[in-house]
N, C-alpha and C positions, 0 to 999 in steps of 0.2 A: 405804351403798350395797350392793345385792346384791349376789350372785356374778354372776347371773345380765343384770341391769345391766351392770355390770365387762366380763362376755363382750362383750358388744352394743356397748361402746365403743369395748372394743378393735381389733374387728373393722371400725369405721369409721374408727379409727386406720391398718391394715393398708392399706386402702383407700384414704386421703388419702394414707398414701405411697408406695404403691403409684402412684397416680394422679402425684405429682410424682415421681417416677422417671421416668414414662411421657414426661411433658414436658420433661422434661432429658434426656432422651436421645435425643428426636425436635428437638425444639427444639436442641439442640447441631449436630445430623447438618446441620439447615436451615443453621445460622449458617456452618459449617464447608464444607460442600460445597454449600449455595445450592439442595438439593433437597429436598420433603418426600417420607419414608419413615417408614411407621408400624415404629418399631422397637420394641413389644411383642415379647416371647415368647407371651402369646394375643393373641384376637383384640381382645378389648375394649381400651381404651387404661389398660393399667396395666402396668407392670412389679412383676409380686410381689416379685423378687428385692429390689428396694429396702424393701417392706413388712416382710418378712423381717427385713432386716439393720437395720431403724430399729425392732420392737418385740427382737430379741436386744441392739441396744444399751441401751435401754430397761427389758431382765431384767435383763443383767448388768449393767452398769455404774449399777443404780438409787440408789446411794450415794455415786458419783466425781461430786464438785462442781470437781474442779479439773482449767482447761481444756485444760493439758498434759497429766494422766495420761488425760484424759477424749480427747482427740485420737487420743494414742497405742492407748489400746483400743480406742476405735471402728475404729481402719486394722486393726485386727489381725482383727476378730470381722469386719469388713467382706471383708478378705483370702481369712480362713479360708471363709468362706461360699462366696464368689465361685471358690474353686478346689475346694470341695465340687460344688457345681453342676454347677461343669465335666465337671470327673471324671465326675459321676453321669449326665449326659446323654451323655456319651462310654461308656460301662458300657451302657445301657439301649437306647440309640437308635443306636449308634456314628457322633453325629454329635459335631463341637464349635462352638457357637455364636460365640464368639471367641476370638482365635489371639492372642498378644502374643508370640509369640516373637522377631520386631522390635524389641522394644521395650527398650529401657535396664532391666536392674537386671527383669527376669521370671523366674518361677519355673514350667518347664515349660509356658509359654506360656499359663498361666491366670490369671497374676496377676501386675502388676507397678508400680514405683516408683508414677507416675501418679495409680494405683487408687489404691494405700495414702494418699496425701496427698490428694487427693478425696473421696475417703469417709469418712475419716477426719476432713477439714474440715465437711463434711455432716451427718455425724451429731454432730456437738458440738453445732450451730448449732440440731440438732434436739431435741436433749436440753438446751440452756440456755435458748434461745428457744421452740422453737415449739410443744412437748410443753405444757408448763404453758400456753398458749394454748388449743392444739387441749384439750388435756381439760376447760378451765372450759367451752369451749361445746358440745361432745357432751353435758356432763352439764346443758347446759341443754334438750335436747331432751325432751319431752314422754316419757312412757311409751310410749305407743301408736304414735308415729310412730318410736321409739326401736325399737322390735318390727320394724314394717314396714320401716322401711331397713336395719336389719342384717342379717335374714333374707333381704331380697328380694335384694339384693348379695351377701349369700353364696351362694344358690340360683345367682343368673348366672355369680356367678365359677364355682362349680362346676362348671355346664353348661360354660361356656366352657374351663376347664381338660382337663374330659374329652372334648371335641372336637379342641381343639391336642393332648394328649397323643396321643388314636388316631393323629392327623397325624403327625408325628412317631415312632411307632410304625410308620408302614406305609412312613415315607421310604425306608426302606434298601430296602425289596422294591422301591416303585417305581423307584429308580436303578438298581438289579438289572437290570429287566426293559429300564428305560430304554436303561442301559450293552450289552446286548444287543443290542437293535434300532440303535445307533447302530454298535456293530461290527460288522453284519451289512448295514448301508446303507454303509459306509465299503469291507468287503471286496467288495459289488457293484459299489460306480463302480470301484474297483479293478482287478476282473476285466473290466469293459467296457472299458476303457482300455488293457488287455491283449490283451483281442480285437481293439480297434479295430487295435492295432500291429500283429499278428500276420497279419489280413486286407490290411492295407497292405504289410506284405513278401510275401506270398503272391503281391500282385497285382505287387511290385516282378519277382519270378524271374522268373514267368513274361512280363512286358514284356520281361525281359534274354534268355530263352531264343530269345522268338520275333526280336529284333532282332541276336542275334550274327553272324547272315551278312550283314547290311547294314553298311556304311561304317560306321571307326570317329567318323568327325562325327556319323551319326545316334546312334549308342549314349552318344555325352556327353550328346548334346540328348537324350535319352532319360532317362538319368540323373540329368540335370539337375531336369528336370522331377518325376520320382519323389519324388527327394530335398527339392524344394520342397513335394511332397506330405506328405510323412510330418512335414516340419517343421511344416505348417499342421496337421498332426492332433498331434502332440504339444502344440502352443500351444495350440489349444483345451481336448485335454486337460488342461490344465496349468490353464486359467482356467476349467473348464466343474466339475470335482470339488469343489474347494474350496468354490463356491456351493452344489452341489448336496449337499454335506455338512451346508453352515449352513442352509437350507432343512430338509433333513430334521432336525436337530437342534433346532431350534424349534419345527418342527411334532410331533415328538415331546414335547417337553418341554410344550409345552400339551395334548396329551393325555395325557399318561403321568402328571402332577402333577396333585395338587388344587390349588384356588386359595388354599387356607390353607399348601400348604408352598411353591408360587412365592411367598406374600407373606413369608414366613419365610424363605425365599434372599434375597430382595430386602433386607428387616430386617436382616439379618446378612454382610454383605459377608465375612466372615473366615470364616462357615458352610463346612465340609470335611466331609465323610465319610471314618473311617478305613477303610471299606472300597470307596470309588469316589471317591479326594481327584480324579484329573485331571477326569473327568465333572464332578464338580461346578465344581471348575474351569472348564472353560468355559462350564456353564451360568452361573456369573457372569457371564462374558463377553458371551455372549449378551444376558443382562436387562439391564446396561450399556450396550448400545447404545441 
């Protein structure tokens, strides 16, 4: 076998579990919460991260035949990787795709109990069973067709990689600009609400100035009334802001985002920015409804 073969399979290797990553992790979300969500990190339906951590179990461990030390290394290389990632996308993008801080027995909320026995079940399964499977039949693939699929998959993943990365690169400025426009619509109903009250006592003094020479019956019933005023405008106040904050808040956020990073909030439910965690916070909120 070539080198150059060898390349070509492996890369269809990367791909197949890349692809069953993509399933297991969308397929889980379906069984679990009964909704489908493409949870890819790009757009295409693959999760590299798994491609990844199934050809590194693969390098390192290409000699562990035994299914305990072979379990144990995989949770480990699986771990290590999983809170590489983290880290690097929190560094580069200062986002974090998911959070386990929650969770039993985690490690800076990038990796925990869970993972390690998952993945670690995972890639055994992979490397006892399904590797010596998947390689007899790549290596049954023709030359020419061998060429074509691994180049043409590689070309798309690429494309696709440096599309989600730009994505993901321009997130923080859009939350930026986002986080702006949503403090700047929040301090206007704000100040209208201010106005509003401020116009209503204005209009209260002067009802009181022009009424104090009249009976103090008319000036309760005067009072009264006022005071019924300002209550109806504080109530509306009170139920008119809140809408008109969510309003504005969604209608920014589908202009302010591309469609590749709402799908990538959506994918990523735990998804935080350390630099706008409450923003994004609620824009979960929002795409949840």
């Amino acid at each position: 076998m070539g080198l150059l073969n060898l390349a070509e399979q492996v890369v269809l290797w990367w791909m197949c579990y890349s692809c069953i990553g993509w399933v297991w992790e969308t397929g889980l979300n379906l069984v679990l919460k009964h909704k489908w969500v493409d949870r890819g990190a790009l757009n295409g339906p693959i999760c590299p991260i798994y491609g990844n951590g199934a050809l590194l179990v693969l390098l390192l461990l290409h000699d562990v035949t035994n299914p305990v030390a072979l379990f144990l290394g995989s949770g480990v290389i699986a771990c290590t990787l999983e809170y590489v990632v983290s880290w690097q996308y929190e560094r580069l993008f200062h986002i974090r795709l998911w959070d386990y801080t929650d969770k039993p027995f985690n490690i800076n909320g990038r990796v925990y109990l869970n993972g390690f026995l998952t993945f670690g079940s995972g890639a055994t399964l992979v490397k006892l069973v399904v590797q010596p499977w998947l390689a007899q039949l790549t290596a049954t693939i023709p030359q020419p067709w061998l060429h074509i699929a691994a180049w043409g998959l590689l070309a798309a993943t690429f494309v696709d990689w440096l599309a989600s990365t730009m994505g993901m690169a321009d997130m923080d400025n859009r939350l930026a600009r986002l986080g702006e426009d949503v403090k700047a619509g929040r301090l206007e109903a704000i100040d209208k609400a201010n106005d509003d009250m401020a116009e209503a006592n204005a209009r209260m003094e002067h009802r009181l100035a022009q009424v104090q020479r009249s009976a103090q019956e008319r000036i309760d019933q005067t009072r009264e009334r006022i005071d019924g005023t300002i209550a109806d405008i504080r109530t509306v106040g009170r139920k008119d802001k809140p809408a008109a904050l969510d309003r504005l808040t969604k209608e920014h956020v589908r202009r302010a985002l591309s469609r590749q990073q709402v799908r990538l909030l959506r994918a990523f439910p735990s998804l935080r920015s350390s630099m706008h965690r409450e923003l994004t916070d609620r824009i979960h909120d929002l795409l949840e409804r």
